[in-house]
N, CA, C and O atoms as CSV, one atom per row, in Angstrom:
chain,resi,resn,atom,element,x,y,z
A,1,UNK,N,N,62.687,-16.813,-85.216
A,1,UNK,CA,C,62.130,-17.449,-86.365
A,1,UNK,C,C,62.356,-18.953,-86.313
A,1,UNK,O,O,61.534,-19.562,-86.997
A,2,UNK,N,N,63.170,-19.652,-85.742
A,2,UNK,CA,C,63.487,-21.104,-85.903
A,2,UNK,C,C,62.719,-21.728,-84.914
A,2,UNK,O,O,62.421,-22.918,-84.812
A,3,UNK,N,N,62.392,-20.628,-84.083
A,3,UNK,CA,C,61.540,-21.435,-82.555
A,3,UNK,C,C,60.569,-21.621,-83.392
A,3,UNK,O,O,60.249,-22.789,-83.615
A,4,UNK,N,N,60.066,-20.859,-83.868
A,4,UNK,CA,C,58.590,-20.507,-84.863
A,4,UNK,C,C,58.159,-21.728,-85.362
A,4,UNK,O,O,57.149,-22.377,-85.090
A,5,UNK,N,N,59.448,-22.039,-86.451
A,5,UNK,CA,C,59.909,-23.809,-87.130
A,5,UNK,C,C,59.424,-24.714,-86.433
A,5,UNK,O,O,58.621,-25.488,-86.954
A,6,UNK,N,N,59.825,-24.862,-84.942
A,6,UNK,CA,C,60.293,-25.631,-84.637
A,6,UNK,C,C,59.079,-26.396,-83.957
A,6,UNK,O,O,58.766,-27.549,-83.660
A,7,UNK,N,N,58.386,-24.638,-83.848
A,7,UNK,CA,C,56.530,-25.351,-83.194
A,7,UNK,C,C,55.876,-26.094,-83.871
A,7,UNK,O,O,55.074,-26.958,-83.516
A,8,UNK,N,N,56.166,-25.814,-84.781
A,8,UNK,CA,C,55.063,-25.990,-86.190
A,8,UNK,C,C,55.656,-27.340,-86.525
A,8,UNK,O,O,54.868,-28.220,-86.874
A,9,UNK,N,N,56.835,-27.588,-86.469
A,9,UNK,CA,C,57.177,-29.053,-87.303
A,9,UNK,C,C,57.119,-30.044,-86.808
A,9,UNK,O,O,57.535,-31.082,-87.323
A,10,UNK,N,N,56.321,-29.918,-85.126
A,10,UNK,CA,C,56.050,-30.866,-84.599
A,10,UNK,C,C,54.552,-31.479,-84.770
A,10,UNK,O,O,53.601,-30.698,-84.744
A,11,UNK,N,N,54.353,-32.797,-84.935
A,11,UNK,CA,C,53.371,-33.855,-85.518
A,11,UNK,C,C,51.891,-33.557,-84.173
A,11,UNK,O,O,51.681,-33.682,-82.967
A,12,UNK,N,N,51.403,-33.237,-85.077
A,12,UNK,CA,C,50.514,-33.092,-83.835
A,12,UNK,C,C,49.633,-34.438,-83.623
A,12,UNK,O,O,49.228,-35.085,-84.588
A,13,UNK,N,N,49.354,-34.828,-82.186
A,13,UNK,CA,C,48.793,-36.164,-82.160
A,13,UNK,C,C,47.367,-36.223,-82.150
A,13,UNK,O,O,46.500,-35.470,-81.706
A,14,UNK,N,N,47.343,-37.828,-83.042
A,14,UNK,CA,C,46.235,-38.436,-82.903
A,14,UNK,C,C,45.442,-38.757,-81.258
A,14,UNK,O,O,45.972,-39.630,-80.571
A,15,UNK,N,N,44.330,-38.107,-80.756
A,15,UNK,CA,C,43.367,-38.385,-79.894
A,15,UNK,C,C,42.807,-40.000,-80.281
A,15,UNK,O,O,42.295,-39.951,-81.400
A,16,UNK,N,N,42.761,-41.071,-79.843
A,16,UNK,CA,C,41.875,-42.187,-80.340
A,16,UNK,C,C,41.098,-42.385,-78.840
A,16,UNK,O,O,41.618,-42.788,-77.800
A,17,UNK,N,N,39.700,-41.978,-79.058
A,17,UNK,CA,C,38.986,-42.321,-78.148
A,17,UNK,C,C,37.819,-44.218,-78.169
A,17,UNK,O,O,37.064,-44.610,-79.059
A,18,UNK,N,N,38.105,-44.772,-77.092
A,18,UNK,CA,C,37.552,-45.694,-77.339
A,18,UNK,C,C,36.064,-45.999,-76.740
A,18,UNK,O,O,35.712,-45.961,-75.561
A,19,UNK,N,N,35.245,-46.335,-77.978
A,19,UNK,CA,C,33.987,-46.883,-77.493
A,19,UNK,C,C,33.804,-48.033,-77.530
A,19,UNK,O,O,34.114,-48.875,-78.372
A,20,UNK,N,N,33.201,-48.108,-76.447
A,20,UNK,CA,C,32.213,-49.341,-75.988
A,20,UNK,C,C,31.117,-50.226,-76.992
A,20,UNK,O,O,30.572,-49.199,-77.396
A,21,UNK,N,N,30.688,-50.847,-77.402
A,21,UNK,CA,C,29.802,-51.296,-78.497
A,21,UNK,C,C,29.135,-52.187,-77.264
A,21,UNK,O,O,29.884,-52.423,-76.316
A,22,UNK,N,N,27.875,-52.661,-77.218
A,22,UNK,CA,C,26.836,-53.482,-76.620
A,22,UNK,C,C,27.895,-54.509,-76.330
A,22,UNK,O,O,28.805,-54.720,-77.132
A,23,UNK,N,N,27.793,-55.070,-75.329
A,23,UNK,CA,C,27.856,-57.013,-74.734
A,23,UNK,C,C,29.728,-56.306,-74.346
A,23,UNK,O,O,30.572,-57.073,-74.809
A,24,UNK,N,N,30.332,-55.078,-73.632
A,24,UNK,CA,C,31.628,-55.023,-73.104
A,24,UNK,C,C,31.263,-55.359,-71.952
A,24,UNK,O,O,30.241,-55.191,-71.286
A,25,UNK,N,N,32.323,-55.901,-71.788
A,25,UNK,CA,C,32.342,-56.566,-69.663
A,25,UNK,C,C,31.873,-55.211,-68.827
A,25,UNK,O,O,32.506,-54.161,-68.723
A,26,UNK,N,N,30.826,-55.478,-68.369
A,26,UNK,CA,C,30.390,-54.576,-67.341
A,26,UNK,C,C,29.398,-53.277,-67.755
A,26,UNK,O,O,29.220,-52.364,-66.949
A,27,UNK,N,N,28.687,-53.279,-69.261
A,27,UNK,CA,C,28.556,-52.357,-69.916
A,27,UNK,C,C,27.081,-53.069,-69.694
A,27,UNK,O,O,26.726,-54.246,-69.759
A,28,UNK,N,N,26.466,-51.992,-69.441
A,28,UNK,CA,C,24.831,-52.677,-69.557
A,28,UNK,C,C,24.342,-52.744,-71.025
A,28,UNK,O,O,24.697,-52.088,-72.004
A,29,UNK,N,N,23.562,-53.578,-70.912
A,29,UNK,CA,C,22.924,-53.661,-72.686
A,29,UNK,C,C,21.516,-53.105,-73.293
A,29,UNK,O,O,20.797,-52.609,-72.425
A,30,UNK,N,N,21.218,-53.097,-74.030
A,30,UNK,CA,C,19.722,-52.673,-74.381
A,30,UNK,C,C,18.772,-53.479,-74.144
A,30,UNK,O,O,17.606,-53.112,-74.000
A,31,UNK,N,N,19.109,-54.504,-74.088
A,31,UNK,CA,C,17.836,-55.602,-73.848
A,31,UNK,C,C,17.588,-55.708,-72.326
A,31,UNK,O,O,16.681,-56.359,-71.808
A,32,UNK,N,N,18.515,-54.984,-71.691
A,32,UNK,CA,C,18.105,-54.876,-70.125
A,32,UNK,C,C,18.917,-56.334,-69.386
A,32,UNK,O,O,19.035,-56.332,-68.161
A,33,UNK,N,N,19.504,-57.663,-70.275
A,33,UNK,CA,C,20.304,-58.230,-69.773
A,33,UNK,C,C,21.616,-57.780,-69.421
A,33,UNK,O,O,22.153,-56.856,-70.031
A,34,UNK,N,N,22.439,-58.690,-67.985
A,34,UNK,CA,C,24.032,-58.338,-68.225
A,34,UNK,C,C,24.641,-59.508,-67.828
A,34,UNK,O,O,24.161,-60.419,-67.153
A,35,UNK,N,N,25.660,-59.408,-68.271
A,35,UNK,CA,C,26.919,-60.595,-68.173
A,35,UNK,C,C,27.601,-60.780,-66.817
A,35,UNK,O,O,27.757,-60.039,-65.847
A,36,UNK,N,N,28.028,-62.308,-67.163
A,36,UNK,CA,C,28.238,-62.617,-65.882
A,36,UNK,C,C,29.526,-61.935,-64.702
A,36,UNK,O,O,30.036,-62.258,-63.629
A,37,UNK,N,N,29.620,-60.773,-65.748
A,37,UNK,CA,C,30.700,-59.884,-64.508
A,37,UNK,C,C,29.849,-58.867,-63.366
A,37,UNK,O,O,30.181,-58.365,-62.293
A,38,UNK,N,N,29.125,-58.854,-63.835
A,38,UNK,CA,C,28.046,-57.667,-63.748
A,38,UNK,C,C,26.903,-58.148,-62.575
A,38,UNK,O,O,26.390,-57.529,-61.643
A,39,UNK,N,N,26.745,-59.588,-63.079
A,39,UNK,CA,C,26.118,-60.093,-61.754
A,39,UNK,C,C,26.961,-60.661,-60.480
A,39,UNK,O,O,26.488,-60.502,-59.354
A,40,UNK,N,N,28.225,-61.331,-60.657
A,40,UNK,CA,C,28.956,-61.826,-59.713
A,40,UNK,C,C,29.409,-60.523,-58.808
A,40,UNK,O,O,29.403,-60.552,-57.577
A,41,UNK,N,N,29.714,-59.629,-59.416
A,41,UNK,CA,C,30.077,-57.962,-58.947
A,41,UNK,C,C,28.653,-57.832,-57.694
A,41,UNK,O,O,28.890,-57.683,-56.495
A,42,UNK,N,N,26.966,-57.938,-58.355
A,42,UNK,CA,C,26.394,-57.762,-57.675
A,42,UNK,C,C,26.166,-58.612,-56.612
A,42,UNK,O,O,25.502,-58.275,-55.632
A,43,UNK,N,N,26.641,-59.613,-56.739
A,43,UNK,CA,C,26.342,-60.879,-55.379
A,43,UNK,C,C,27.297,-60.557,-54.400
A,43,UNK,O,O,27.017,-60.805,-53.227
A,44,UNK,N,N,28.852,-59.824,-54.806
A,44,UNK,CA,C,29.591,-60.055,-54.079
A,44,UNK,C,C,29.562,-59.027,-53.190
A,44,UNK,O,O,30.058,-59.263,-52.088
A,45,UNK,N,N,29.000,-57.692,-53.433
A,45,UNK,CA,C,28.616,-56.609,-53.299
A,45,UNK,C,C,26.925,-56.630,-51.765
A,45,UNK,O,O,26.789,-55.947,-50.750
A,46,UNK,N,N,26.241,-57.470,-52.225
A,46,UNK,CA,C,25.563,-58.040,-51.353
A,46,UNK,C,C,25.809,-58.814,-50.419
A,46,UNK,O,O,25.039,-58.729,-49.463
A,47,UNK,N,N,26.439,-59.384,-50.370
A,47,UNK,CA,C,27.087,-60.365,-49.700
A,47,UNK,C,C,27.805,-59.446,-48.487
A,47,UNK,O,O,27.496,-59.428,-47.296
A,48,UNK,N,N,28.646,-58.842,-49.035
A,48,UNK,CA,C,29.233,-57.854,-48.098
A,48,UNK,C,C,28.570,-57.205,-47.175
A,48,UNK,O,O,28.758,-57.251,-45.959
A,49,UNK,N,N,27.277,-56.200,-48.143
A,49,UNK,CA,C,26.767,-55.505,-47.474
A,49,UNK,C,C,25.713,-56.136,-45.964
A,49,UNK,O,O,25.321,-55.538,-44.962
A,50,UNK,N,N,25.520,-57.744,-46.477
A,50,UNK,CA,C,24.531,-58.780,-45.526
A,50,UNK,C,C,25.342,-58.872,-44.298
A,50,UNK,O,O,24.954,-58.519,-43.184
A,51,UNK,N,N,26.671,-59.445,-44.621
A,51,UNK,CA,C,27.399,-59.582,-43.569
A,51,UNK,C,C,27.549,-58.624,-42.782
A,51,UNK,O,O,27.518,-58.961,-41.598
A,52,UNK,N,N,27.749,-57.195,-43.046
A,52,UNK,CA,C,28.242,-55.690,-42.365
A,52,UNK,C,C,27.310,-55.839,-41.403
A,52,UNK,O,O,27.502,-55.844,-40.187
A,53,UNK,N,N,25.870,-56.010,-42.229
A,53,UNK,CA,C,24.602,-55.982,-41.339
A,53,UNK,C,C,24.761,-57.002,-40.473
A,53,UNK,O,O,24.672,-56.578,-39.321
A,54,UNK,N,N,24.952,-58.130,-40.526
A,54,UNK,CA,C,24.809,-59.081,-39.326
A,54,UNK,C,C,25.922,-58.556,-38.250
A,54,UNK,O,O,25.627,-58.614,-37.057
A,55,UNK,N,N,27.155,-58.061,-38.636
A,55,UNK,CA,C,28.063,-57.673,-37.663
A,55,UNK,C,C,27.536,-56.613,-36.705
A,55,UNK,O,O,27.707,-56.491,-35.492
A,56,UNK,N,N,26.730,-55.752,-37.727
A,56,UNK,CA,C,26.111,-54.119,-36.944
A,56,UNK,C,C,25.199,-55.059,-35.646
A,56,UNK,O,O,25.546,-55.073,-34.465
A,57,UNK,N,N,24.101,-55.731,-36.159
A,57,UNK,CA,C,23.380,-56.374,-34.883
A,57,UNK,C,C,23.685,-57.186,-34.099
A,57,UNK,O,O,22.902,-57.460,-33.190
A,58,UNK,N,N,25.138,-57.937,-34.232
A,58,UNK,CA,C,25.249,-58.909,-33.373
A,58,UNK,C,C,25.904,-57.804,-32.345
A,58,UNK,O,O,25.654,-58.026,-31.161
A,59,UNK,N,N,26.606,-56.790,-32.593
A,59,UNK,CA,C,27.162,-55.795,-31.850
A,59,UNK,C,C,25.772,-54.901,-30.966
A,59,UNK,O,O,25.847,-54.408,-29.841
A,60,UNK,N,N,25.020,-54.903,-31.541
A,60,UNK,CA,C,23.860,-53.747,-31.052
A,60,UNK,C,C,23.227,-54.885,-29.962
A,60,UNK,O,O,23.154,-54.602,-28.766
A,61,UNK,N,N,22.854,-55.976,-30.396
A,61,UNK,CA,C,22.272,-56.983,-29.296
A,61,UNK,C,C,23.309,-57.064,-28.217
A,61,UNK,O,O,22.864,-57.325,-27.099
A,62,UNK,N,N,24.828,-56.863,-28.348
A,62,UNK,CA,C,25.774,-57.412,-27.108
A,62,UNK,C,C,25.446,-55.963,-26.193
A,62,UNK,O,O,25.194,-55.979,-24.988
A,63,UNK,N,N,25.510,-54.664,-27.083
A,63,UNK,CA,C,25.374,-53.181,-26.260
A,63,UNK,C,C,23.859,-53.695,-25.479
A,63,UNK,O,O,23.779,-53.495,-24.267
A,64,UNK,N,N,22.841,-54.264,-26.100
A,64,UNK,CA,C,21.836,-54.662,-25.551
A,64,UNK,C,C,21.913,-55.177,-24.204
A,64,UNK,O,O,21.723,-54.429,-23.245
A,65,UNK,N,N,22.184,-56.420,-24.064
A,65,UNK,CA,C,22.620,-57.366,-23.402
A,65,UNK,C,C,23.618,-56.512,-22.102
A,65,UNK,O,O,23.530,-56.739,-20.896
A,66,UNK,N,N,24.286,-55.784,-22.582
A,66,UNK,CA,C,25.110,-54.902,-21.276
A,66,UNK,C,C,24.269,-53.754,-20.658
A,66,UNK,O,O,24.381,-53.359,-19.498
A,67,UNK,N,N,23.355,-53.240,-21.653
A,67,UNK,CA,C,22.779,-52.345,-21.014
A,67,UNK,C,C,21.282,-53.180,-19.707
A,67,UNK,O,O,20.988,-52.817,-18.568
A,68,UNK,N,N,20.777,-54.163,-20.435
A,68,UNK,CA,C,19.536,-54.637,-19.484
A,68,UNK,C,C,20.287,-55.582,-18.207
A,68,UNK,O,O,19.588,-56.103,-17.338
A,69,UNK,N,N,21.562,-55.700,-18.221
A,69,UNK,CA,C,22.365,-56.041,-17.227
A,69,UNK,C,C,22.788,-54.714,-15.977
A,69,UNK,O,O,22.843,-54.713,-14.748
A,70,UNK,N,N,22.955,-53.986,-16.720
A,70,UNK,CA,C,23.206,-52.436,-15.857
A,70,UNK,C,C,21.298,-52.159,-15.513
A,70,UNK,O,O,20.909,-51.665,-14.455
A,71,UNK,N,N,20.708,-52.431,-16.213
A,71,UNK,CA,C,19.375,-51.750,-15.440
A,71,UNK,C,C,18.917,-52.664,-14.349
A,71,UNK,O,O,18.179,-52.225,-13.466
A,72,UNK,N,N,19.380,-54.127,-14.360
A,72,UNK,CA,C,19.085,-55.406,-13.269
A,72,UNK,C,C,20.224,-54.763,-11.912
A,72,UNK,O,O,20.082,-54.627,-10.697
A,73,UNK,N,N,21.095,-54.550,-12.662
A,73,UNK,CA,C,22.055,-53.872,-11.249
A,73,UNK,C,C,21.479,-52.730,-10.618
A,73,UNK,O,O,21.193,-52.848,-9.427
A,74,UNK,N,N,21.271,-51.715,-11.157
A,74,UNK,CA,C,20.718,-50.806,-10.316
A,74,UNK,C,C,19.445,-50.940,-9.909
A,74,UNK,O,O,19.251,-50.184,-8.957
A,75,UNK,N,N,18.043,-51.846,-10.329
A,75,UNK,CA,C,17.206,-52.497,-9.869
A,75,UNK,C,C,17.288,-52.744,-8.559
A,75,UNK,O,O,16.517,-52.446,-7.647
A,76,UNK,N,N,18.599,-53.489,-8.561
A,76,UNK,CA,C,18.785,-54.275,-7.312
A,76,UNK,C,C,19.239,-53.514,-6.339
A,76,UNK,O,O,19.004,-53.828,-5.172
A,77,UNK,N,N,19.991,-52.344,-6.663
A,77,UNK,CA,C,20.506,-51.555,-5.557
A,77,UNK,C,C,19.547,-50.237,-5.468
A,77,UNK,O,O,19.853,-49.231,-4.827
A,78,UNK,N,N,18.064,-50.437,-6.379
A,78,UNK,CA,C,17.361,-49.534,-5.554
A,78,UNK,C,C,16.464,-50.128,-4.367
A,78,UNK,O,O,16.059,-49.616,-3.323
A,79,UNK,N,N,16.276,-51.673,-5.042
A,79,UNK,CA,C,15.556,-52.936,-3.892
A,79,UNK,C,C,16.314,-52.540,-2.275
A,79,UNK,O,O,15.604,-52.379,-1.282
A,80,UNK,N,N,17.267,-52.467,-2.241
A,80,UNK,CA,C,17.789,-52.723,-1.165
A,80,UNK,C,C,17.478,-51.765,0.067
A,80,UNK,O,O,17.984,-51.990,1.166
């Protein structure tokens, strides 16, 4: 019986869930504008992804570059 008490006399807690209202950092808006977190996020985000890309091709042109070197070599050693 006191366990019983003892459930019960404890405070049960407040849940406070928080909303968002229009114009929060990073929250899109109704008017289809967004703030300047939202765009710097997207530049920096691009930016990245531009660079990855220039790294992917400067790498694919060097595999390039080694491979039409290996086809001049064996060229040459079918010339012979």
């Amino acid at each position: 019986m006191f366990a019983r008490r003892a459930l019960t006399a404890v405070p049960r807690r407040i849940v406070q869930v928080r909303s968002y209202s229009e114009g929060a950092t990073g929250s899109t808006r109704s008017d289809g504008s967004s703030d300047s977190f939202t765009k710097r996020e997207k530049a920096q985000e691009d930016f990245y992804i531009k660079k990855h890309q220039a790294e992917q091709i400067a790498a694919l042109k060097e595999q390039l570059a080694k491979q039409k070197e290996q086809l001049e070599n064996l060229e040459k050693n079918l010339n012979k």
